[in-house]
Each structure stands twice: as C-alpha cells, then as structure tokens.
DOMILUM-647822 format. One line per 5 residues: their letters; for each residue z, y, x of C-alpha. Coordinates in Angstrom, 1 decimal, padded with zeros to 4 digits. Layout:
BEGIN
A) Z Y X  ...;
! end
This chain:
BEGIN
XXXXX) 028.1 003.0 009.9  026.1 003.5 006.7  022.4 004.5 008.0  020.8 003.4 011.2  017.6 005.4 012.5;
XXXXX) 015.6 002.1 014.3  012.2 003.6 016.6  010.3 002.0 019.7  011.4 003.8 022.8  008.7 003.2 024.9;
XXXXX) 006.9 004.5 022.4  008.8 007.4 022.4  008.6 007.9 026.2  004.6 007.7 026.2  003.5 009.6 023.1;
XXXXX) 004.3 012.4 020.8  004.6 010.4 017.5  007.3 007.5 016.7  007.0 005.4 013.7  011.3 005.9 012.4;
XXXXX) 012.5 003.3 010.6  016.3 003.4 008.8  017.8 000.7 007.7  021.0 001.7 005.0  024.1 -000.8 004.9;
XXXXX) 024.9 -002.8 002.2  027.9 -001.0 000.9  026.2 001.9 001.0  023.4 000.2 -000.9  025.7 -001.0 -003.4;
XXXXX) 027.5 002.3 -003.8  024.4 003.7 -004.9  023.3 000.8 -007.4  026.5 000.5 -008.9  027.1 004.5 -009.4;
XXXXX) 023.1 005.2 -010.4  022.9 007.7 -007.8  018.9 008.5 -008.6  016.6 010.3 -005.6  018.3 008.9 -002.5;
XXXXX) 016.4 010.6 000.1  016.8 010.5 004.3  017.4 014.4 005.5  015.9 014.4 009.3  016.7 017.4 011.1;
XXXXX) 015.0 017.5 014.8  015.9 019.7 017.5  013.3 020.0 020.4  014.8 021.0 024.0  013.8 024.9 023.5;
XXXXX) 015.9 024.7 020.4  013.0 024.7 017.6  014.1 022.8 014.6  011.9 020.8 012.1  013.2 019.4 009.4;
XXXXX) 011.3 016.1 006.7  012.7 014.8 003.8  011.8 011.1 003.2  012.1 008.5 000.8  015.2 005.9 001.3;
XXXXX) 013.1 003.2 000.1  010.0 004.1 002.4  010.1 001.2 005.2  009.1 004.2 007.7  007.8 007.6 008.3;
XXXXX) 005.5 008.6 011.0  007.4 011.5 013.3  005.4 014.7 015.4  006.9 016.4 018.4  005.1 019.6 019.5;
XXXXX) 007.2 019.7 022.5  007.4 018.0 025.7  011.4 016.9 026.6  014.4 015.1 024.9  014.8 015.9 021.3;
XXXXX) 017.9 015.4 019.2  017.4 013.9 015.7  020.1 013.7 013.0  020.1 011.9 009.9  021.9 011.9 006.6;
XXXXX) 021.3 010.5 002.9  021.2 013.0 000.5  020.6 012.8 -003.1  020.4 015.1 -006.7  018.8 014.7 -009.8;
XXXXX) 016.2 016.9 -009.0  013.6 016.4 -006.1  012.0 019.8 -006.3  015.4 021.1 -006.0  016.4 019.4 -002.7;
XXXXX) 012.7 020.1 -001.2  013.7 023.8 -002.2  017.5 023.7 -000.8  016.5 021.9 002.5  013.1 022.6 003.7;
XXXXX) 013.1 026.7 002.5  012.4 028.9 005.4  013.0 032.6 005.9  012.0 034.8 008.5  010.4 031.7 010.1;
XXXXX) 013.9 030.1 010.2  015.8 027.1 008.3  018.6 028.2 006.1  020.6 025.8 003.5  020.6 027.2 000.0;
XXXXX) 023.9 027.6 -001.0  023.6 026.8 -004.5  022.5 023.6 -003.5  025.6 022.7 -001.4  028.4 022.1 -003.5;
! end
C-alpha cells in the first residue's frame, strides 16, 4: 500500500471536523524523487450517506488538513496521489462543477 489516510476516530464519532493525516510509503516516495514527478497532491473525494460528494485537493507534503462534514452518518472517503505540471490545471480538472455536480475533465485524464 502506497498512501495511508491516519485520523482520530473518536474524534470522528463526536464531532464534525477530523484533522487527516496521510502518511506515503517509501517507494512511493522514492518513485517520485528519483523520477522528478513535481505537484504531488492528495485527491480526497467524500461521500456523505445521502450521496453528496465533496471533493479537496491537498498538498502531499502538508503533515495534515482539517476535514468538514455537513451531514450527520457514515461517510466514505477515498484517496489517491495525483500529480501534473500544472496546479491550476488539476484544481480546474478535479474540483470543476457543473450544474452543481462534480465531473472529471477529460482532457485532464489521459
């Protein structure tokens, strides 16, 4: 496994905001030194039990981010490392909304 999400879950249990913390494996680390891979961010998508999504786009090297839910219940949270040479460009491809609604801009995903 190459990313680990790491929050407090009583936290989670008692309050609407977790402090998420990721911790990235040293090959995957490495990987990224030894290729220059520049702009590695963290891709969080969240999905709250009615089926809203939200998605964030975080620094890899931030040691956390603070995280909102805006509805009571179980959420599901997926991860990923992403990265381009242009940060405005992955902002625009993964955080665009239309009609209200995520989409992925295609260009983007190659």
């Amino acid at each position: 496994m190459g990313l680990q999400l790491l929050f407090d879950d009583r936290q989670a249990r008692s309050s609407a905001t977790i402090f998420l913390q990721w911790c990235v494996a040293k090959p995957v680390a490495d990987y990224f030194r030894d290729n220059k891979i520049r702009n590695p961010m963290l891709f969080v998508e969240v999905e709250s039990p009615t089926g809203h999504e939200t998605r964030h786009l975080f620094d890899l090297t931030s040691p956390q981010e603070v995280m909102q839910f805006h509805a009571p219940g179980t959420h599901t949270i997926r991860a990923s490392i992403v990265w381009g040479p242009k940060l405005k460009a992955m902002h625009h491809a993964l955080l665009r909304k239309r009609n209200g609604k995520y989409f992925y801009f295609q260009q983007f995903l190659w």
